[in-house]
C-alpha positions in Angstrom: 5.4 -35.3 -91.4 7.2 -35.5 -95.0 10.2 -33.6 -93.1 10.7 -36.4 -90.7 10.1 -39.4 -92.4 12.5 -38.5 -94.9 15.1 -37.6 -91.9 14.3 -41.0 -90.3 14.9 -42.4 -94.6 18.2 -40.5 -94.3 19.3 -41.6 -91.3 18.9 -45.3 -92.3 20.7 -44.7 -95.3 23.8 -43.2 -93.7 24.3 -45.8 -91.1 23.6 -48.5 -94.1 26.7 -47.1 -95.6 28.6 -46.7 -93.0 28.1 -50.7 -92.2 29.1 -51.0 -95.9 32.5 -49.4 -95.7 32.9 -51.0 -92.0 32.5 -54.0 -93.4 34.5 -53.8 -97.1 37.5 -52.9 -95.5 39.4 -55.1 -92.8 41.1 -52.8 -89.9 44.3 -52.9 -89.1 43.3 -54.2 -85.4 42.1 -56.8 -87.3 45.8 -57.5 -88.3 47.3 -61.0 -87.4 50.9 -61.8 -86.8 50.5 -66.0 -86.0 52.9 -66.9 -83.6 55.6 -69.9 -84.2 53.9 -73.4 -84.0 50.2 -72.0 -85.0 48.4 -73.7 -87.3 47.8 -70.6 -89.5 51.7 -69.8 -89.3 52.3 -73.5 -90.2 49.7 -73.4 -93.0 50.9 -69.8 -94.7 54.7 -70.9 -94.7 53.7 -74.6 -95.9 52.2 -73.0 -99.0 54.8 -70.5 -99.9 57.6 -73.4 -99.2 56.9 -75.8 -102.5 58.0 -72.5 -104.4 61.4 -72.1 -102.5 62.4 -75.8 -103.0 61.3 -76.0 -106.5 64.2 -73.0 -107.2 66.7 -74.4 -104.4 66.0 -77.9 -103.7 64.8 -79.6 -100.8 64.3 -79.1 -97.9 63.8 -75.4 -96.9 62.7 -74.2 -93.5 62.1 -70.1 -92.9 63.7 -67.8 -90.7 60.6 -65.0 -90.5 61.0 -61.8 -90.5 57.8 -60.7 -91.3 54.3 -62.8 -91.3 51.4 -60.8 -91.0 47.5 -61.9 -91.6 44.6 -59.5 -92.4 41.2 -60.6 -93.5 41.8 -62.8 -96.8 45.9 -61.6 -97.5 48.7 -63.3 -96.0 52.2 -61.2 -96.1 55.5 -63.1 -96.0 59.5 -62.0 -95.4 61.3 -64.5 -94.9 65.5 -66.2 -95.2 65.0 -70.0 -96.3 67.8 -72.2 -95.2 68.1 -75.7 -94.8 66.9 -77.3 -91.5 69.1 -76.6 -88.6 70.7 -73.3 -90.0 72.5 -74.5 -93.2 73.2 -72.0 -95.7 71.6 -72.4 -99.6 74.4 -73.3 -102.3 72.9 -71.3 -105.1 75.5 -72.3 -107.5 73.1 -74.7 -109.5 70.3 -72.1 -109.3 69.0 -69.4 -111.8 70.5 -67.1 -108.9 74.0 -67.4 -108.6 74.5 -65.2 -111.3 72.8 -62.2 -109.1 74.5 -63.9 -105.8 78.4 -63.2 -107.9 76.9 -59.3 -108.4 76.0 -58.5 -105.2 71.8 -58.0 -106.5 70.7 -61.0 -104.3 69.1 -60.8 -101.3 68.6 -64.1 -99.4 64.5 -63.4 -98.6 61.9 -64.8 -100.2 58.7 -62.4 -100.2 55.6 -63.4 -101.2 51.5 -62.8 -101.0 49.0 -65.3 -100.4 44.9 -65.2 -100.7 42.9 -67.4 -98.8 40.3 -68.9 -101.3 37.4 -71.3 -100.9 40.3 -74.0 -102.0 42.7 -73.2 -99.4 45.8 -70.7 -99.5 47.1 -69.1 -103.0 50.4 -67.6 -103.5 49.0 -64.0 -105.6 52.6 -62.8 -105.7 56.4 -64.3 -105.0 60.1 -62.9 -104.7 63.0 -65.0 -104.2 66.2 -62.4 -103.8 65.0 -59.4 -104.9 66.4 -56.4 -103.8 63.6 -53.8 -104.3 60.1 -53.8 -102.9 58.2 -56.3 -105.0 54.8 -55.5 -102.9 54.6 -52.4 -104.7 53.3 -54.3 -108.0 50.9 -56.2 -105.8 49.4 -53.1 -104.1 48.3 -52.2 -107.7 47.2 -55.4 -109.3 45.2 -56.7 -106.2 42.9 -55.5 -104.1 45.6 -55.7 -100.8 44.7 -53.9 -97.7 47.6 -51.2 -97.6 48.0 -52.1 -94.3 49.3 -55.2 -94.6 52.1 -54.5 -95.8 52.8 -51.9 -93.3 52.8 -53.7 -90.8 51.0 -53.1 -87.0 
């Protein structure tokens, strides 16, 4: 009697854990990439974009490369450029220096959380030319998959 009361106590604990784990860690089918003119595209891009025009001016629009949403993380590659194409001057910039050396790339790269408050940039690039996610993957708690990609 003992025997299967403690099997039945067993069982119930296994499957609680298993709902646990399930549930602490987003899949990757879970993984969105919005598509252009959706409101979550719109909102993501809108709240990495103050940051891009406070460096290079207004206005900046994003040619995406990579936009992908899972659970709570937002992940961001993208080229700014002015609207309808134009190319940023980065002569009055903290950049141009980089730009003259060749160590500039045109992308900007950034995280974002969604919070109670709304969307929070957790980490930003503007022209780096390494992988700046690789910090992030350490100092947040970022499924690895996001940044992988589907």
């Amino acid at each position: 009697m003992f025997g299967a009361i403690s099997g039945k106590i067993a069982g119930f604990a296994t499957a609680a854990i298993l709902a646990l784990a399930l549930a602490a860690a987003p899949a990757a089918a879970d993984m969105q990439i919005p598509p252009k003119g959706s409101p979550l595209r719109a909102t993501v891009l809108d709240t990495v974009r103050p940051m891009v025009e406070a460096e290079v001016g207004k206005p900046v629009e994003f040619v995406v490369t990579t936009i992908r949403v899972l659970g709570e993380w937002a992940f961001v590659i993208a080229e700014p450029q002015r609207p309808g194409g134009g190319r940023i001057a980065y002569a009055y910039t903290r950049y141009q220096t980089a730009v003259d050396e060749g160590a500039f790339d045109n992308q900007v790269v950034a995280l974002l959380r969604n919070t109670p408050g709304g969307w929070l940039v957790y980490g930003y690039s503007l022209g780096a030319t390494d992988v700046p996610w690789e910090e992030w993957r350490q100092a947040y708690p970022v499924p690895p998959e996001l940044f992988q990609g589907p």
